[in-house]
C-alpha atoms as one frame of an Amber mdcrd trajectory, in Angstrom:
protein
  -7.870   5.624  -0.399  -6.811   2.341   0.342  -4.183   0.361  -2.226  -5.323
  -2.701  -3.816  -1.316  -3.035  -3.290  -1.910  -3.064   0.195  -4.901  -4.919
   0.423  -2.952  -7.687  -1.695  -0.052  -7.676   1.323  -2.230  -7.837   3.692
  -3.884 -10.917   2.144  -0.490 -12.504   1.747   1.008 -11.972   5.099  -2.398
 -13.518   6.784  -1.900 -16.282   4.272   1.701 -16.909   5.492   0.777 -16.933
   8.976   2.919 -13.640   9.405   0.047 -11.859  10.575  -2.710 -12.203  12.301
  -5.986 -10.627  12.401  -9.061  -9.914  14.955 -11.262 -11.643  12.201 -10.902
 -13.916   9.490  -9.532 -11.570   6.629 -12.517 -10.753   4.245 -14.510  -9.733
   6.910 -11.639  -7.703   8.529 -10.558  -6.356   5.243 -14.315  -5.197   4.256
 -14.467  -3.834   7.926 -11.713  -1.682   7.897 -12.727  -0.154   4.824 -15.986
   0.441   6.133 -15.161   1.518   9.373 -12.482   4.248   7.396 -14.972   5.192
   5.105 -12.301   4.243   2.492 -12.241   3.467  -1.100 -10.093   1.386  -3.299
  -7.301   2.650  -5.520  -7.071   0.101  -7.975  -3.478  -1.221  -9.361  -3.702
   0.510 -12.893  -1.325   0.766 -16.283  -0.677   3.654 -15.176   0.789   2.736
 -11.681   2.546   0.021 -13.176   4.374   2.099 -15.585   5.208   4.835 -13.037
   6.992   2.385 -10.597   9.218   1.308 -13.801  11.619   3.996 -13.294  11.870
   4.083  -9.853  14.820   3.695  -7.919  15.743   0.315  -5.790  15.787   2.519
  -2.355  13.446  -0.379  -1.177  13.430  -4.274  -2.800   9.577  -4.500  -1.913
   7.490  -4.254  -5.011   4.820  -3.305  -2.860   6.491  -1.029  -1.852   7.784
   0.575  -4.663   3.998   0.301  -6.131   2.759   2.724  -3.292   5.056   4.930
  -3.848   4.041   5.241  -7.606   0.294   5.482  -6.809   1.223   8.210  -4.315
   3.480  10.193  -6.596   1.060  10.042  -9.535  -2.301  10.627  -7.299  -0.411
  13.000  -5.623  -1.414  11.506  -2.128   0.259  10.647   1.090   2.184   7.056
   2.079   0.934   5.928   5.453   3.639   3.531   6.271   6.435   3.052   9.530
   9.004   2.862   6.390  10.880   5.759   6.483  12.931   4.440   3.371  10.149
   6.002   1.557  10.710   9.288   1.730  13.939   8.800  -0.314  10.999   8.695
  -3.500  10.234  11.977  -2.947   6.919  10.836  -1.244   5.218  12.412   1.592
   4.713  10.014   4.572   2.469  10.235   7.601   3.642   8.099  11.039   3.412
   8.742  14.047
């Protein structure tokens, strides 16, 4: 699964010329989740209200929005950000 969170940060980064990508970002976006066979987790109610409560360990709401899809979907974080793992999370880096 693939955060509508993420997919959102992406966008934004490209957007502030922070980032730049092998294609022009729909068509890299759409690609990746092809190519990953992934789907979309969509930002919910539900997410929302579950990163309420969190703890400030990280000032990215992004952030802190992964971290309550993850907790309630019980999935994985796939992130460098080790800061992370102080939600409880599990997080896969290499």
């Amino acid at each position: 699964m693939l955060s509508a969170a993420a997919i959102w940060e992406i966008a934004i980064k490209v957007g502030l010329k922070k980032l730049a990508l092998s294609l022009p970002y729909r068509q890299w976006i759409d690609q990746v989740i092809a190519d990953l066979g992934m789907s979309v987790l969509p930002i919910t109610t539900e997410y929302a209200d579950a990163q309420i409560g969190l703890a400030k360990h990280d000032r990215d709401p992004f952030d802190r929005l992964l971290v309550a899809q993850a907790r309630v979907a019980s999935v994985p974080i796939v992130s460098a950000d080790a800061i992370l793992e102080s939600y409880g999370v599990t997080r896969i880096w290499d």
